[in-house]
Structures are given as structure tokens and as C-alpha cells.
N, C-alpha and C positions, 0 to 999 in steps of 0.2 A: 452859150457862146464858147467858141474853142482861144485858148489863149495863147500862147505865143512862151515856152519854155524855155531859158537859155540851161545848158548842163556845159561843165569844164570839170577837164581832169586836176586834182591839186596834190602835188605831192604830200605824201604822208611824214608832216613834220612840222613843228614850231612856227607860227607865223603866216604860213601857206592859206587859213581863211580869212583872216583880217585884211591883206595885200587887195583881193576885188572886190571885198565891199567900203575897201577905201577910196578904191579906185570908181567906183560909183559913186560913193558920198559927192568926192570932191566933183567926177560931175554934174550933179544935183539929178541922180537919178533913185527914184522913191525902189527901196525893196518892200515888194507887197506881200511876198512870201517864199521861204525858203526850206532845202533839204539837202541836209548833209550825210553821204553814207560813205564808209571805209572799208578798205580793206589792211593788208599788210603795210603795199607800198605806196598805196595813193589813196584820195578821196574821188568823189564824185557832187559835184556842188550842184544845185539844181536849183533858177530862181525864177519865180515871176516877179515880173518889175514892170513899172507903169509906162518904160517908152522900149521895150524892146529891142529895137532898132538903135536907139543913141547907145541903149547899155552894151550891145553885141558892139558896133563900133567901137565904145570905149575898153571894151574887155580886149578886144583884139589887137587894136592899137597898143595894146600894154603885154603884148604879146602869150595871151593864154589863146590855145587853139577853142572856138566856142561852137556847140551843137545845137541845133532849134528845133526843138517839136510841140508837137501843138497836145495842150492836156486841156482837162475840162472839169470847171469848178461847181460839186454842185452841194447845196444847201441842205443837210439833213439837223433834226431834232437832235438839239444838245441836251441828252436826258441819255438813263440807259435804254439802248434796245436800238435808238435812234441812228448809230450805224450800221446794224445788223439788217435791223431795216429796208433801207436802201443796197444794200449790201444782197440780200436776197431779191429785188428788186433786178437788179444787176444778173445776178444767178441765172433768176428766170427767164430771162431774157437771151442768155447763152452769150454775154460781153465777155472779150477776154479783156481784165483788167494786168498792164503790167505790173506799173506798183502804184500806191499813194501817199500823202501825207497833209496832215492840218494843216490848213492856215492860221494864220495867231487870231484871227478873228471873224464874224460874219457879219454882215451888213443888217440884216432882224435879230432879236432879242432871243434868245432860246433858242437859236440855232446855229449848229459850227458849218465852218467850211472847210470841204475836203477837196482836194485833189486830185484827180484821177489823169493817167496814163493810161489809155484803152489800144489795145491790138488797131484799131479800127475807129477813130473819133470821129470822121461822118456818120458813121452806123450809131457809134453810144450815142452821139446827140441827138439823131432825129429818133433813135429808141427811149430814151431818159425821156426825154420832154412828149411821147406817147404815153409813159407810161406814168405820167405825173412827177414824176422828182423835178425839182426846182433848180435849172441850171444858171449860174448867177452869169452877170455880166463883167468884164472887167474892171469897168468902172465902179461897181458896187464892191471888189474885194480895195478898192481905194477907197472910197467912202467910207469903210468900213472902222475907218484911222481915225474918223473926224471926232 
């Protein structure tokens, strides 16, 4: 299942991550997983969150400008090899992967969830799930908390 990504830009400086994930606390919006990347002058914050829609409203309303793209979560073997793995998986297949990053958790035992940003995420998901990798559903990177 393809997810639903919020990304904002956050100044590079004291305080600038705390401010939206406050601003979600308070409106009781669950973060399901997250990625922060920097450069000199800014970040790049990047979340999946369990209502999409209320967090983008509430991010916006608090005046950060918010981007949506769709990424796709999928389940590989939390052991060594087990990203490489799917990871060549991917290769084979000729996916352009933008970037990725873990989730803090996975919904089965022995297995992490990763992240992916695909050039093309109709094509990676009806290729992934061809080619056997286990693409999780939203609802299961919330479960995954319980």
C-alpha cells in the first residue's frame, strides 16, 4: 500500500524540530514514523503519521508550507543480509529508489520496516508484490506501537 508522506522545510536551528511535532501532539495526531535530513541552512522533516489529512491541516494552519508524496512500506528480515536483500530485489527489477529510511518498528517479529521513495510508486508496488517482498499496510506500521 502506497502511504501518504508529509515533508516541510525547517530552519536550521535550535528548536525548529520540536515546534511540528508539537503541533501534532497537541492535535492528537499519532507519528508513525519519521526522517530528518540537513543541510547548512535548513532541514528536511519527513513523516508518516496515522491521519495524514488532519496533520497536513494542522501543520499548515501553523504556517509551515507542507509537501505530500506517496512512499511505500515494505517488510524485510531484521537480521544481516535482510536489507541487501530486498534491496537487490529492487535492483533487479530496475526501481528507481529516491531515498529511504526505518521505521522505529515492524508489525511481525524479526522483521524491520523500511521506507521507500520510488521514482515511480504504481510501478514499485505492483513490481514489489510480483516479486514477493511484503508491502505492509498502514495500519499495521500503527499496530506496530501496540
Amino acid at each position: 500500500m502506497k502511504l501518504k508522506q508529509l515533508s516541510l522545510f525547517l530552519e536550521n536551528r535550535p528548536g525548529q524540530l520540536r515546534a511540528p511535532c508539537a503541533a501534532l501532539a497537541e492535535a492528537g495526531v499519532d507519528i508513525l514514523t519519521m526522517s530528518l535530513a540537513d543541510t547548512a541552512q535548513f532541514g528536511i522533516l519527513r513523516l508518516v503519521v496515522a491521519d495524514a489529512e488532519q496533520a497536513k491541516r494542522v501543520l499548515e494552519g501553523a504556517g509551515w508550507v507542507v509537501n505530500v508524496t506517496e512512499v511505500v512500506p515494505i517488510e524485510v528480515d531484521d537480521r544481516p543480509g535482510g536489507l541487501a536483500r530486498a534491496l537487490a530485489t529492487i535492483e533487479d527489477a530496475g526501481l528507481g529508489v529516491e531515498y529511504m529510511y526505518a521505521s522505529a518498528g515492524a508489525p511481525t517479529p524479526g522483521k524491520a520496516a523500511i521506507i521507500f521513495r520510488f521514482d515511480d510508486p504504481d510501478q514499485a508496488l505492483a513490481t514489489l508484490k510480483a516479486r514477493g517482498l511484503r508491502v505492509l499496510e498502514g495500519e499495521e506500521l500503527a499496530r506496530r506501537k501496540a
